[in-house]
Wavefront OBJ file of the C-alpha trace (Angstrom):
o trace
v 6.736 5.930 -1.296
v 4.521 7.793 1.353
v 5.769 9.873 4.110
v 5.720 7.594 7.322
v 3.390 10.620 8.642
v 0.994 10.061 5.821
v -2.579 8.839 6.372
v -3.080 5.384 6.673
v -6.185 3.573 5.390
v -6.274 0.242 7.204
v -7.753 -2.743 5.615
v -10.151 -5.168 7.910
v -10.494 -8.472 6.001
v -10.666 -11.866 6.214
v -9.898 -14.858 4.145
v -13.689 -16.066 5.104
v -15.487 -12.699 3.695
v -16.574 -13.133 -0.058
v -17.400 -9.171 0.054
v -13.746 -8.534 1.268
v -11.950 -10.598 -1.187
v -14.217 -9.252 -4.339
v -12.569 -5.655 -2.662
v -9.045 -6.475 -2.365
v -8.223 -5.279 -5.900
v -10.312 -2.443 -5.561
v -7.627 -1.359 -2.794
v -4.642 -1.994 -4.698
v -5.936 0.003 -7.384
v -6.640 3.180 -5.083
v -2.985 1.571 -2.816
v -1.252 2.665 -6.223
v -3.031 5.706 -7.362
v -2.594 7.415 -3.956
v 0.957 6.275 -3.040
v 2.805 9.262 -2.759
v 0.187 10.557 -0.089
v -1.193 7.384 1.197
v -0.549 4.213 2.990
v -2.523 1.002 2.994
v -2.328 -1.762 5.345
v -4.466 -4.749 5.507
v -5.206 -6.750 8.784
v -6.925 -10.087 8.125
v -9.170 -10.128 11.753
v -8.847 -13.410 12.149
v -5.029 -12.960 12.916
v -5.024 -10.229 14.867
v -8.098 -9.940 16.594
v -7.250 -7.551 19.163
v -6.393 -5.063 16.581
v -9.506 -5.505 15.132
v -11.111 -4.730 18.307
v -9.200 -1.875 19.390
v -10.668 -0.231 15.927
v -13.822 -1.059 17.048
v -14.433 -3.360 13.889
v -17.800 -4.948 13.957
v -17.640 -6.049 9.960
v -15.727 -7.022 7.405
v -14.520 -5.357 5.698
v -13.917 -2.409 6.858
v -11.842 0.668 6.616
v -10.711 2.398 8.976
v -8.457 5.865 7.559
v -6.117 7.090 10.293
v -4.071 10.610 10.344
v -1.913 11.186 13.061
v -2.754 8.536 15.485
v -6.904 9.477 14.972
v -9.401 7.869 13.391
v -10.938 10.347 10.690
v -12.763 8.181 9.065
v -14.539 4.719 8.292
v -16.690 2.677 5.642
v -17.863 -0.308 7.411
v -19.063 -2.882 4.990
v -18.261 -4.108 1.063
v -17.738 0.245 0.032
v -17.442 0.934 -3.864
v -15.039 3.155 -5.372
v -16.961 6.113 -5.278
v -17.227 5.505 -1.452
v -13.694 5.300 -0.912
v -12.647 8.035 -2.803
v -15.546 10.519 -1.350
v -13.240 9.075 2.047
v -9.792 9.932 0.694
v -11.090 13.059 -1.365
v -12.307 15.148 2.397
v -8.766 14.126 3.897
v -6.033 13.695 1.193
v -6.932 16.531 -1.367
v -8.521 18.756 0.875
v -7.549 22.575 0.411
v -5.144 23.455 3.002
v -7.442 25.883 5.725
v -6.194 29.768 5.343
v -5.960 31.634 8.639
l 1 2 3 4 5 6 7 8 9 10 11 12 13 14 15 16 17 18 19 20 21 22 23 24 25 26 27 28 29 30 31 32 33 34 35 36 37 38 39 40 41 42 43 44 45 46 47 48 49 50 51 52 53 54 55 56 57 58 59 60 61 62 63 64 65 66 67 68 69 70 71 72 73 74 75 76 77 78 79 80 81 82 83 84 85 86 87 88 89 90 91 92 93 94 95 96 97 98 99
């Protein structure tokens, strides 16, 4: 189970959106590979709306990868694999900056 503190990549769908629905197994594939170091929430936007808004989400899906309380990053659209993990790669298995 991830850290409460660990980045969360938030899910914009919608029970309406073919291109959503041909991703949600997609995310729980990449939900179980990366669950020691990530979370994954989905939001369908036609529950909560305002949420959807506050992220600024114009299409879905989306996703939206937040780490501590700022967005970091975003696909907007249907994103393959390669997309997703290019996303996670730059903030979850980045080398650690030296000083």
């Amino acid at each position: 189970m991830p850290d409460p503190a660990s980045p969360l990549l938030v899910f914009f769908t919608s029970r309406r959106s073919g291109p959503a629905r041909r991703m949600e197994s997609l995310l729980a594939h990449i939900a179980r590979k990366e669950r020691d170091l990530l979370r994954v929430e989905r939001v369908d936007v036609d529950d909560r709306p305002a949420l959807a808004e506050r992220f600024r989400v114009s299409e879905v899906p989306s996703l939206v990868l937040v780490k501590g309380k700022r967005v970091v990053g975003r696909l907007d659209g249907r994103s393959t694999a390669p997309e997703i993990e290019a996303l996670l790669d730059r903030h979850l298995h980045a080398e650690p900056a030296t000083a």
